[in-house]
C-alpha positions as a printed Julia matrix, in Angstrom:
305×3 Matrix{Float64}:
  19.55   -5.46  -30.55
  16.29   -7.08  -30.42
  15.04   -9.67  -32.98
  12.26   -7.21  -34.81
  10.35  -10.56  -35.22
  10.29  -10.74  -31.21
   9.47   -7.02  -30.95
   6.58   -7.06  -33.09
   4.76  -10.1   -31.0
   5.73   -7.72  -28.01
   4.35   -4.85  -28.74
   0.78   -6.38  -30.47
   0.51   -8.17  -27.75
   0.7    -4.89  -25.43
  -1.44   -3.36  -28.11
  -4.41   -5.65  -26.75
  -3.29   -5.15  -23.03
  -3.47   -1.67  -23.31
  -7.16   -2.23  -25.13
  -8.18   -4.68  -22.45
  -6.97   -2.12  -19.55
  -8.95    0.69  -21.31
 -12.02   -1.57  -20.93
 -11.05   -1.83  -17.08
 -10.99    1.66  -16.68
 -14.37    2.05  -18.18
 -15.92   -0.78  -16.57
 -14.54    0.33  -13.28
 -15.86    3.84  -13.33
 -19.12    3.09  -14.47
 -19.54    0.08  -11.43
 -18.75    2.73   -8.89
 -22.16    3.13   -7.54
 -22.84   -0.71   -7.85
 -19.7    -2.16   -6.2
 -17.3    -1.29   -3.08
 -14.27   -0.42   -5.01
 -11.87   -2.67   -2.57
 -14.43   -5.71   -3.12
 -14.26   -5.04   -6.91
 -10.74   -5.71   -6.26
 -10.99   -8.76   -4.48
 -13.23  -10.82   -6.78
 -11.19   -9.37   -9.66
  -8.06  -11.2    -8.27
 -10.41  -14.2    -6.83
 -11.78  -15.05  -10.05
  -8.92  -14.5   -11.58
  -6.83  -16.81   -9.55
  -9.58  -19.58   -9.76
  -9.5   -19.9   -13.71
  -5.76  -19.84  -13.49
  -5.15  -22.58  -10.77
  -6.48  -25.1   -12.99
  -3.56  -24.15  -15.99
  -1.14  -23.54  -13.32
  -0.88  -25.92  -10.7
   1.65  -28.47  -12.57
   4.13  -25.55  -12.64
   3.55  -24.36   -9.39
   4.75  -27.84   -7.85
   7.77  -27.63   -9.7
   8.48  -23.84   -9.47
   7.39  -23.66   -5.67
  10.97  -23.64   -4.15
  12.07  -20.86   -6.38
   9.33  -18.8    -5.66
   9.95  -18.96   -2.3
  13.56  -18.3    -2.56
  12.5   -15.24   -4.86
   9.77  -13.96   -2.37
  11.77  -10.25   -2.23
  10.72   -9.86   -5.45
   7.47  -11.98   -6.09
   5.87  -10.41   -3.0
   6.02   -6.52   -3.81
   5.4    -7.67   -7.66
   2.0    -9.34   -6.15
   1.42   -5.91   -3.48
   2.26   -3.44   -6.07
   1.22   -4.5    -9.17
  -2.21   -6.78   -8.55
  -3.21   -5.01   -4.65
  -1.71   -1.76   -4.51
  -2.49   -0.38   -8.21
  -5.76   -2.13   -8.51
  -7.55   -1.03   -5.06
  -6.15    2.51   -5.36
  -6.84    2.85   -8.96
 -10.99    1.6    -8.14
 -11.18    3.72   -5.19
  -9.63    6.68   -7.07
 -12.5     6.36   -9.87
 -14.45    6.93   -6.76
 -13.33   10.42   -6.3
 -12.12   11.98   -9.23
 -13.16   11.73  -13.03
 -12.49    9.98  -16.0
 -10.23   12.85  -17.24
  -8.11   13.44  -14.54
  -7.55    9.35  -14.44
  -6.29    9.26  -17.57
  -4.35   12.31  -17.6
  -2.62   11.0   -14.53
  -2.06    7.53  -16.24
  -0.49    9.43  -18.66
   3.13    9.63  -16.38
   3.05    5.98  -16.14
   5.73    5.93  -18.83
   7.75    8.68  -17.27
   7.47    6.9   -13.77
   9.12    3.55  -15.18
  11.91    5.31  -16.51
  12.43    7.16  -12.92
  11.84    3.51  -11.76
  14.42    2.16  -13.71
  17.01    4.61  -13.14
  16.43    4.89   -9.39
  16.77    0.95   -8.56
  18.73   -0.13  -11.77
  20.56    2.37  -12.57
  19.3     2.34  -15.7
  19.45    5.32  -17.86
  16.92    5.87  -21.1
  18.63    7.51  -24.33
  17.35   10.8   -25.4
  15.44    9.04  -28.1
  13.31    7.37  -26.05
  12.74   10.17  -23.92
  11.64   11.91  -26.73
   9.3     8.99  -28.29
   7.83    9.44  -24.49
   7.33   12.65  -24.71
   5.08   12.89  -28.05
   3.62    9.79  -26.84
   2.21   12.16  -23.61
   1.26   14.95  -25.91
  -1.13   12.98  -27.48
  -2.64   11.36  -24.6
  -3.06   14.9   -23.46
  -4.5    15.57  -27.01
  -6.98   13.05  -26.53
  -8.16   14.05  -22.64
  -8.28   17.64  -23.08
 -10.35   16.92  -26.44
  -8.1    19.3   -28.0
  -9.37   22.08  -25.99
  -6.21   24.08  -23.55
  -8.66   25.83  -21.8
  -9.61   22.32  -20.3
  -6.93   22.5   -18.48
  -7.16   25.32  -16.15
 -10.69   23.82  -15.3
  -8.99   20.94  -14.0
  -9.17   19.94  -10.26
  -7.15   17.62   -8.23
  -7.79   16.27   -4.76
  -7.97   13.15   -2.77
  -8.68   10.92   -6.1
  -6.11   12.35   -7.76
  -3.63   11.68   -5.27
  -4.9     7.75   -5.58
  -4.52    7.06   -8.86
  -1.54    9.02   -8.87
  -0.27    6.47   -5.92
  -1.32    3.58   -8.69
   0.7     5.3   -11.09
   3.82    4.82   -8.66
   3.05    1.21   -7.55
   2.43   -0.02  -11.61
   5.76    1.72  -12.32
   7.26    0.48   -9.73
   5.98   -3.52  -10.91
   6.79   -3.2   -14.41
  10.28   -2.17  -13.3
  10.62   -5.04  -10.88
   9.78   -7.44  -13.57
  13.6    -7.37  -15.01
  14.27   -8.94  -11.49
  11.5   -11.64  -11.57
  12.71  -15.2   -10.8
  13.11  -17.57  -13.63
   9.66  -19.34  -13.17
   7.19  -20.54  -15.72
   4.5   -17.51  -16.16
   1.77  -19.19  -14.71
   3.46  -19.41  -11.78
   4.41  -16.32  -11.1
   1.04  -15.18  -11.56
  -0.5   -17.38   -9.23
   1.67  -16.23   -7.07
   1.13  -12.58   -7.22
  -2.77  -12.98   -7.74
  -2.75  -14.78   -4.7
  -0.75  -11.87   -2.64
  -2.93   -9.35   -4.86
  -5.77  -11.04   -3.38
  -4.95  -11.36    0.44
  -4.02   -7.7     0.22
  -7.62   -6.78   -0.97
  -9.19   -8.9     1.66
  -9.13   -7.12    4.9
  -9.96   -3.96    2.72
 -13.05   -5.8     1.2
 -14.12   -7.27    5.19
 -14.09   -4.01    5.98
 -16.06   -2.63    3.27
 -18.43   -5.57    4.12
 -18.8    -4.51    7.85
 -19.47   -1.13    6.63
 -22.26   -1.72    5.34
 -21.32   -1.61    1.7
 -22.38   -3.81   -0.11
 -22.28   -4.9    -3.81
 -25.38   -5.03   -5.85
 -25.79   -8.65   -7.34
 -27.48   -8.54  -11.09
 -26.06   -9.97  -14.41
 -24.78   -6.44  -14.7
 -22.25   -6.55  -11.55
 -21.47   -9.88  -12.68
 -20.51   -9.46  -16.08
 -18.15   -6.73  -14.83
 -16.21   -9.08  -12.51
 -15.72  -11.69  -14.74
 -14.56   -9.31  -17.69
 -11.73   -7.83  -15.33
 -11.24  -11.22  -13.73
 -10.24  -12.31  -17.67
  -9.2    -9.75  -19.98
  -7.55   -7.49  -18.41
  -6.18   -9.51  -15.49
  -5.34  -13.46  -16.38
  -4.86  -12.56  -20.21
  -3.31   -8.97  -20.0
  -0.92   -9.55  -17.03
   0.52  -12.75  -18.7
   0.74  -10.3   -22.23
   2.64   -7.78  -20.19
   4.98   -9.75  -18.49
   5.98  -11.9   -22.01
   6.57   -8.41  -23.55
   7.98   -6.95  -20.78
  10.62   -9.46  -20.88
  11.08   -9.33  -24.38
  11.42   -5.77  -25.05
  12.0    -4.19  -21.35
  10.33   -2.13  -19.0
  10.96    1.21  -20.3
   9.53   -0.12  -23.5
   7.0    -1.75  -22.61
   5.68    1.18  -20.35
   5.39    3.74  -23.32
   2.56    2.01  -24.52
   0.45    2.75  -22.05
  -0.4     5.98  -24.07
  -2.75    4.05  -25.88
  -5.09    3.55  -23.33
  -7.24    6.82  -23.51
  -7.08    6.62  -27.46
  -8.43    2.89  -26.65
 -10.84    4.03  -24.22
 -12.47    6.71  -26.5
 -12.68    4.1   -29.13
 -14.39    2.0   -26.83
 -16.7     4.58  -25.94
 -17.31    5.46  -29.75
 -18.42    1.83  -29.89
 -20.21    1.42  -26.84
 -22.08    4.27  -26.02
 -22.21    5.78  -29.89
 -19.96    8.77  -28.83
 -18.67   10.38  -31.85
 -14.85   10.36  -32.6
 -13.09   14.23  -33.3
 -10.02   15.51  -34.92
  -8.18   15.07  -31.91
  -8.84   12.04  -31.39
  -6.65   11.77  -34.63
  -4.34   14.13  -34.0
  -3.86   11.97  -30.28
  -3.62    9.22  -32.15
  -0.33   10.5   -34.31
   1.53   11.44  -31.74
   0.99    8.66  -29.36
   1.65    6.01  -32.36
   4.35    8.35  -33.61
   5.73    8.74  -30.52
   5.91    4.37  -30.14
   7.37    4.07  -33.66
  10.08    6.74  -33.32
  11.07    4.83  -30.13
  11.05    1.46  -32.09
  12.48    3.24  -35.64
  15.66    4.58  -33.38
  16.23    1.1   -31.69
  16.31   -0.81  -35.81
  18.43    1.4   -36.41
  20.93    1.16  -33.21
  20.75    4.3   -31.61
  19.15    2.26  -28.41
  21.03   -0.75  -27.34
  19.55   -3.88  -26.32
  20.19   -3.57  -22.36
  17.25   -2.37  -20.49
């Protein structure tokens, strides 16, 4: 089993990816009209990759030959995880709405366990199946703002079908991560920002010879440097630490939060009021986590992932 001391690090520090991530969603949908969503992506990982060379570059002399050896692994971690879920996920936000996004995000859980299972052969205990599934209901909670009938009102189409492809590539990468080779974190993340970046570039040239064109003002730039921080150098380093410490199908559950996170942020932001079921979401997703975590103290779930 786990240390709990370990456990608890893990999962606040996901607690702040997940808030950091909700602040990407929000900042991404709301800089749709301002910014080609593949050129979002690109200065995300750009700027990103610049304020991490700096920290990184001692380990990336040292580490180089064992990335290279590892490049199965650290090349669809860097094409999943950093290009493929980031430039679907912005282009998605194009298309489809806030609500659908998150409901959508909402499988991300369910898609690392499938993950797991398919290229690990690694198969989650009832327990946490069930921790998952409260965990859902109250993400659901949250989106439909407690209202059923929101959900025969819903519409899915091309956007839908992008951030559902982000879904797949994220689960994918968090599942991957058990496989990572034994590099110091900066490194690795170099490494995949880099690939996360090349990806976006041909996407972004093209954007460019479109026509489309970002709009440069202290808003647009405020944008790319939060996502170029928080919820790219700081999160993805968070992630992969807890990831490691706790597992994937762990580590995926919490990405319930997010919409709870999100409306908070809102509530804060843009002086939206908070509801009921924004409580009620909020006890099953946290009940959800903590049944997961009470079972494992306990022994029911072992400490292979």
């Amino acid at each position: 089993m786990i240390r709990d001391r370990g456990a608890v690090v893990a999962y606040l520090l996901l607690t702040l990816v997940m808030l950091f991530w909700a602040g990407n969603a929000i900042v991404g949908r709301a800089m749709r009209a301002d910014i080609p969503p593949f050129t979002f992506a690109f200065l995300r990982w750009t700027f990103a990759l610049a304020l991490l060379l700096p920290l990184a570059a001692p380990h990336l002399k040292r580490d180089r030959a064992a990335l290279a050896a590892g490049w199965k692994i650290v090349l669809p971690l860097g094409v999943l995880g950093v290009g493929v879920f980031n430039g679907f996920l912005y282009l998605g936000l194009h298309y489809t709405n806030a609500t659908n996004a998150m409901l959508l995000q909402a499988a991300t859980p369910a898609g690392v366990l499938l993950m797991d299972r398919l290229l690990f052969a690694q198969r989650a205990p009832a327990t946490r199946i069930l921790g998952i599934v409260l965990s859902t209901l109250g993400v659901v909670v949250v989106v439909i703002r407690g209202d059923i009938g929101v959900i025969a009102g819903l519409k899915f189409g091309f956007g839908d079908m992008l951030v559902l492809a982000a879904v797949l590539a994220w689960s994918l990468y968090t599942s991957l991560l058990r496989a990572k080779p034994s590099v110091n974190p900066l490194s690795l993340l170099s490494a995949t920002f880099l690939i996360g970046a090349l990806c976006m570039a041909p996407f972004a040239a093209g954007e460019w010879v479109a026509g489309m064109r970002p709009r440069v003002d202290q808003d647009v730039i405020a944008a790319v440097f939060y996502v170029a921080i928080f919820p790219s150098t700081l999160s993805f380093l968070m992630f992969n630490r807890a990831v490691g410490q706790i597992g994937a199908g762990r580590a995926g559950q919490t990405i319930s939060l997010m919409p709870l996170f999100g409306a908070v942020i809102a509530a804060a932001a843009l002086n939206e009021p908070l509801h009921d079921y924004h409580l009620a979401g909020m006890v099953l997703i946290f009940g959800g986590i903590a049944f997961a975590l009470w079972m494992e103290r306990r022994g029911t779930i072992g400490a292979g992932e």
